[in-house]
Structures are given as structure tokens and as C-alpha cells.
C-alpha positions as CSV (number, residue, x, y, z in Angstrom):
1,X,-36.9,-17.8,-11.4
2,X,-36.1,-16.4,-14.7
3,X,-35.4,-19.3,-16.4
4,X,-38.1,-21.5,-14.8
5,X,-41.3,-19.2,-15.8
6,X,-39.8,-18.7,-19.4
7,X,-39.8,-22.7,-19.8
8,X,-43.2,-22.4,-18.3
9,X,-44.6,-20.5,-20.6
10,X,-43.2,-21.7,-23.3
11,X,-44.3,-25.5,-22.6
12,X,-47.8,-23.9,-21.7
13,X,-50.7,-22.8,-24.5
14,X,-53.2,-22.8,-22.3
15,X,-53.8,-22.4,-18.5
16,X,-52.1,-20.4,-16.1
17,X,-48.6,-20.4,-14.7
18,X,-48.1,-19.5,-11.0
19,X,-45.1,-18.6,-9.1
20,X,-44.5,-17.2,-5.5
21,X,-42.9,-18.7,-2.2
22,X,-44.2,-21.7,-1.3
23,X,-42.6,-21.8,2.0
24,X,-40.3,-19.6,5.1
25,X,-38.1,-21.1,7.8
26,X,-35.5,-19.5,9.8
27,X,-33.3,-21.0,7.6
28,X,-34.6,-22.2,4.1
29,X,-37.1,-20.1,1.7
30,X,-38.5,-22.1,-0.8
31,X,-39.6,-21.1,-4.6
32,X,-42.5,-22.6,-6.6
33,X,-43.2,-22.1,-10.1
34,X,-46.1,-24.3,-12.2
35,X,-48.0,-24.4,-15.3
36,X,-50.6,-26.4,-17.0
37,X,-48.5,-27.0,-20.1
38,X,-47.6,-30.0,-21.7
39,X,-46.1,-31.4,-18.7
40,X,-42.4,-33.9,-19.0
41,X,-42.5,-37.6,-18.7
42,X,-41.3,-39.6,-15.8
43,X,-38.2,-41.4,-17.7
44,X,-37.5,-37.6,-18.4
45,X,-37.3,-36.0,-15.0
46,X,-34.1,-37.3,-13.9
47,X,-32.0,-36.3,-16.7
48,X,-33.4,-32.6,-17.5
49,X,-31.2,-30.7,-15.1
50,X,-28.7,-32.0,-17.1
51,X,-27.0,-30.3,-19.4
52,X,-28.0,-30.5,-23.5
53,X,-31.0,-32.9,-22.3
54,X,-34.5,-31.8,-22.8
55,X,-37.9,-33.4,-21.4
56,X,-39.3,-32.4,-25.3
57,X,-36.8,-33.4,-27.3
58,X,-39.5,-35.1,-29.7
59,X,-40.8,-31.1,-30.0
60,X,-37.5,-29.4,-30.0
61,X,-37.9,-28.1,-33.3
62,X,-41.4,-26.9,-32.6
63,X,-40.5,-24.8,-29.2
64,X,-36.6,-24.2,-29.2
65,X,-33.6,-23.9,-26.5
66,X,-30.5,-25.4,-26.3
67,X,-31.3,-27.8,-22.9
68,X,-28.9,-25.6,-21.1
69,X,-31.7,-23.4,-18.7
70,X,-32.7,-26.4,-16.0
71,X,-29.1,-26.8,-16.3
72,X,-27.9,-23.5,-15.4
73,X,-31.1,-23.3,-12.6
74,X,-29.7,-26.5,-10.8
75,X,-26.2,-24.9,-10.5
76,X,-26.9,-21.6,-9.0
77,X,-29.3,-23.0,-6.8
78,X,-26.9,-25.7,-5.7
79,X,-24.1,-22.3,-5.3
80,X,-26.0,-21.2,-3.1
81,X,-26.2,-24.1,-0.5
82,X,-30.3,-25.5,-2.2
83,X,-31.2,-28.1,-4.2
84,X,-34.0,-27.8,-7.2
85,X,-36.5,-31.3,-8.0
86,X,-39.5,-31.2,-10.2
87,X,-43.0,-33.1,-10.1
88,X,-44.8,-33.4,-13.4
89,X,-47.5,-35.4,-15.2
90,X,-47.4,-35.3,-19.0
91,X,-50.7,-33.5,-20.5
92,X,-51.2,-31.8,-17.0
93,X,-48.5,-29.3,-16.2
94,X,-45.3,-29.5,-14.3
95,X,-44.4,-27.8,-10.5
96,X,-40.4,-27.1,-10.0
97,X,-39.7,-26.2,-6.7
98,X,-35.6,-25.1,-5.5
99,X,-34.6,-24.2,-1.3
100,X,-32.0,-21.7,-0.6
101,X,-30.4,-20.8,2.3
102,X,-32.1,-17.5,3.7
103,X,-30.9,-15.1,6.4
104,X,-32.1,-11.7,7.7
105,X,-28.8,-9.7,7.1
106,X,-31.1,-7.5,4.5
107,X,-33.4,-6.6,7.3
108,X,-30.3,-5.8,9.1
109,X,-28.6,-3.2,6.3
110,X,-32.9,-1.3,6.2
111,X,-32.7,-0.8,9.9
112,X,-29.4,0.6,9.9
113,X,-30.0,2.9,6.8
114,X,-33.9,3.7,8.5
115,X,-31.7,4.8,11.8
116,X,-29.6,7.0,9.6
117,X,-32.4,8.8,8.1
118,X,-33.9,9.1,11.6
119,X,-30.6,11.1,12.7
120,X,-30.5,14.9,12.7
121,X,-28.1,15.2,9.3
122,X,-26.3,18.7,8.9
123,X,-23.8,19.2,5.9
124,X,-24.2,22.6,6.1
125,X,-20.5,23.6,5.5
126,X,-20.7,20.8,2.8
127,X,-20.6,21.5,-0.8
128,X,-22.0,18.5,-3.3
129,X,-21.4,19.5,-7.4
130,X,-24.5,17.6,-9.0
131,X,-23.9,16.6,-12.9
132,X,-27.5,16.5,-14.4
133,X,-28.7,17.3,-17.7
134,X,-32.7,16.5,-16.9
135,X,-33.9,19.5,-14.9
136,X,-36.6,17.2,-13.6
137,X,-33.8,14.4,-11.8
138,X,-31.7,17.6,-10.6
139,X,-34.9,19.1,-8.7
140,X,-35.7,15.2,-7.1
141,X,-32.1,15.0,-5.6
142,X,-32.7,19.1,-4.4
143,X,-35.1,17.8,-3.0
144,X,-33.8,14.8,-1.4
145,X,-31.1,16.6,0.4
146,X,-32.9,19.7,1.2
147,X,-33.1,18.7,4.8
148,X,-29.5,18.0,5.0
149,X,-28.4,21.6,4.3
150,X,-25.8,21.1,2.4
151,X,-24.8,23.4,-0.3
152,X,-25.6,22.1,-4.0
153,X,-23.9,23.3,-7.3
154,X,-25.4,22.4,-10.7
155,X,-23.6,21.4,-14.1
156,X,-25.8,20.3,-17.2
157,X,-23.0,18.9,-19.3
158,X,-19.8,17.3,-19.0
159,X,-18.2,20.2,-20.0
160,X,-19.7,22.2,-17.5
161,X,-19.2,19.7,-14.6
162,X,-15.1,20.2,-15.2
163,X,-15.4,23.4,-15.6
164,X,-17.3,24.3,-12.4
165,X,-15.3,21.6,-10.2
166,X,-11.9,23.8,-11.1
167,X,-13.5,26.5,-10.1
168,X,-14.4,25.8,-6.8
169,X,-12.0,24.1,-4.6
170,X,-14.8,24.0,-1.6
171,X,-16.8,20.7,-3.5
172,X,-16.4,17.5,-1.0
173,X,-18.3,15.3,-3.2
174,X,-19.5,15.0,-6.9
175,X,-22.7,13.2,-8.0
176,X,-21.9,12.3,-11.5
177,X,-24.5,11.4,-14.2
178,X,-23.5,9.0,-16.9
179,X,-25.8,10.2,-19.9
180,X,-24.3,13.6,-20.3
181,X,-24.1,15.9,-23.3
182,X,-21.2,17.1,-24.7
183,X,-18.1,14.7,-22.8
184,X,-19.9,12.0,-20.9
185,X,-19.9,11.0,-17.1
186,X,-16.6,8.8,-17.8
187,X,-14.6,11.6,-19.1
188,X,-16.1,14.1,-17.2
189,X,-15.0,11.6,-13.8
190,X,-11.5,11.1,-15.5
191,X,-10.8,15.0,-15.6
192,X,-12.2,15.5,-12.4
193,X,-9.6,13.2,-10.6
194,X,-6.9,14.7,-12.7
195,X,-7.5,17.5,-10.7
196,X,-8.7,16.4,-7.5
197,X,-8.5,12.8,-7.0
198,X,-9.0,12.6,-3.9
199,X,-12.9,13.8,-4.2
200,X,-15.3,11.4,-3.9
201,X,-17.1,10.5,-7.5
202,X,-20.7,8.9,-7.2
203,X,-21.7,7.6,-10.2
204,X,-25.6,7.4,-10.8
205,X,-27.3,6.2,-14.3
206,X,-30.4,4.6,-15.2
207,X,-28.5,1.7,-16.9
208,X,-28.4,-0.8,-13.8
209,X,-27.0,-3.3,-16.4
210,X,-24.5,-6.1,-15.0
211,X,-21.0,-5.0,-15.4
212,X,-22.3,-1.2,-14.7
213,X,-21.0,-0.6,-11.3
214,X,-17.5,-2.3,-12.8
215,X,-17.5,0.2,-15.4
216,X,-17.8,3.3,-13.7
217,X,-15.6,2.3,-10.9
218,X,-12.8,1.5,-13.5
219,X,-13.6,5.1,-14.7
220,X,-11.9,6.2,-11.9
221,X,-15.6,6.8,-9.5
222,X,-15.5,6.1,-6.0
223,X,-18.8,4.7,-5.9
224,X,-22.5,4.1,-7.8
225,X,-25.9,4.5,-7.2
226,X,-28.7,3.5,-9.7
227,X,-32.0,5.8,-11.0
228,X,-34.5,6.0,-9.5
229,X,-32.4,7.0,-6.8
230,X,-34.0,6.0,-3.0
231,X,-34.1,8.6,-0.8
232,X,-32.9,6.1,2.3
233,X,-30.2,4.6,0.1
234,X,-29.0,8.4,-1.5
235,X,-28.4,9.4,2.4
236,X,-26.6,6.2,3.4
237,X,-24.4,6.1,0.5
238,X,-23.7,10.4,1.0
239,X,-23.2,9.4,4.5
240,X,-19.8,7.4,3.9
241,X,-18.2,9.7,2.4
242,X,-19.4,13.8,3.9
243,X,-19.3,12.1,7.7
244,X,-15.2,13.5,8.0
């Protein structure tokens, strides 16, 4: 989708460019995305999901690329069991439509967390160290688990995260920001298991990059969850590790 409204604006100055399903089976969804732009002649269309070949070359200069995006469209699409065409008239606009296969397994995964926040959860004789330095994200996940009872312990620094970990044995889980002052989340993680490995490490950052969740995992934590943190995905996640 990405790719295929950036070529649509680019190839359109003026008119609109739409996007949006265009249709839902039990087994196929189907994507739509069309502009009114410039549009690709019909010797064209069969060669542009190829790869270095452009419907524009004549204009290549004048609007860019490298002939590799319709290329890299037709691929992932065809990964994932769909195929991608395109119908165009030059000086009109251009409508690219790809199927993939769908399923409801996500519908699946929100009923089962939704079930979980509908249980009576206790972690009363739980104790969770939270490594925050913003006062305002340390009061959100307070709140968050407020109903849960379970018994919270605050660090504001790497530093301080160590340092209060070794001094209470009781902690069962640690909730381990990235962005911290003085050592960051990765070192602070790295200590942590030097003592205790054994304690589950959660990372949670606001830099849901690719390669993220790799990162921190390498860094020795158990697990990662992303800012702004969900409420129904904080309690599933806590749930897999505070349930023994």
C-alpha cells in the first residue's frame, strides 16, 4: 500500500488519489488504490511489475525512482498467496488492485485477550520493578495495573533500576524502558540478568522500528511491548509470565 499511493502521487498533479478495500470474502480481501495522474500506456502495463522497467521512462528524469517499487509490490503480494494487475488510461489516471489471502485468526487473538481482561486478575503477592524516567508514562502503567493489585516499584534511571532490583529479591517481573538516563535499557537489562536471569525483562520503547524487538531480545529481554502501551495487550503480555 505504501509503495502504490507514493507512485500515485507522484504520477498525479492534480486530482485525487483514493485508496481503501475494494472488496471481503471469507477468503480473499482485496486492495484498491487510484489517481487521476498521468495514467501508463497499454504497451506499458505488462512490463511494469517488472523489475528496472518503468511505464514513464520518457519522464524518468523529471519524477525519479529506480523501477524497483511495482516490482517489490508484485512480490510480496504474490508471498502472500495474491496476485496484483493494474487498469489505466494515459492522461486519465491509473487503478492497481492486489488479493490476499485473509483469515480471522486476528479476531481470534482480541477475543482471547478481551476474555483475559474480563477475568478477575490478582497479583497481589506480585512484585513488578517499572524502569521509567517520564513521570507521566509511569503514572499510565499505575494506572493500568491498579486493578490487578500487584505491588509496583519505581526506578527513574538505569542506574537506579540495578540498584533497586539487587535490593529486592521479591520482583517477579521487570518492565524495562529503553530511553533511560544515565546506563540505558540494554545495559540496565544486561546487569539485571547477571543477577537474576531467570526474571522476566519486558522491554517497552516508543521506537517500534523493524529490527526493534530483535534488538532488545538479543539484549538479553524476555519479551517487548511498544508505546503507547494498550491496556488489553499490557495484561495479556503480564499474563504469560506472573500466571506461575
Amino acid at each position: 500500500l505504501i509503495n502504490l499511493i507514493s507512485n500515485a502521487i507522484k504520477f498525479t498533479d492534480k486530482g485525487e488519489v483514493r485508496f481503501g478495500i475494494k472488496s471481503l470474502t471469507e477468503k480473499l480481501i482485496s486492495f484498491t488504490v487510484s489517481d487521476t495522474g498521468i495514467g501508463i500506456q497499454e504497451d506499458k502495463q505488462n512490463v511494469i511489475f517488472e523489475r528496472f522497467r518503468q511505464g514513464h521512462e520518457s519522464n524518468l528524469k523529471f519524477y525519479g525512482g529506480t523501477g524497483l517499487g511495482l516490482a517489490i509490490c508484485k512480490h510480496l503480494v504474490e508471498l502472500m498467496g495474491g496476485s496484483i494487475s493494474v487498469y489505466s488510461e494515459p492522461g486519465t489516471g491509473s487503478e492497481f488492485t492486489f488479493s490476499i489471502e485473509y483469515s480471522n485468526s486476528d479476531k481470534d487473538i482480541a477475543i482471547q485477550g478481551k476474555r483475559i481482561l474480563d477475568e478477575v486478575i490478582r497479583w497481589e503477592n506480585k512484585t513488578i520493578l517499572i524502569a521509567e524516567d517520564v513521570t507521566s508514562n509511569y503514572i499510565i502503567l499505575q494506572e493500568l495495573l491498579k486493578n490487578t493489585k500487584v505491588n509496583l516499584i519505581w526506578a527513574k534511571d538505569g542506574r537506579e533500576a540495578v540498584f533497586l532490583f539487587r535490593k529486592n529479591p521479591e520482583i517477579d517481573l521487570v518492565l524495562m524502558d529503553i530511553q533511560l538516563p544515565l546506563i540505558d535499557g540494554y545495559q540496565a537489562t544486561a546487569e539485571i540478568k547477571k543477577i537474576r536471569k531467570d526474571v522476566p525483562v519486558i522491554a517497552q520503547t516508543a521506537y517500534a522500528m523493524a529490527g526493534e524487538r530483535e534488538k532488545s531480545l538479543n539484549a538479553g529481554c524476555d519479551d517487548y511491548i511498544s508505546k503507547p502501551i494498550k491496556p488489553r495487550e499490557l495484561i495479556t503480555l503480564l499474563s504469560k509470565y506472573m500466571s506461575s
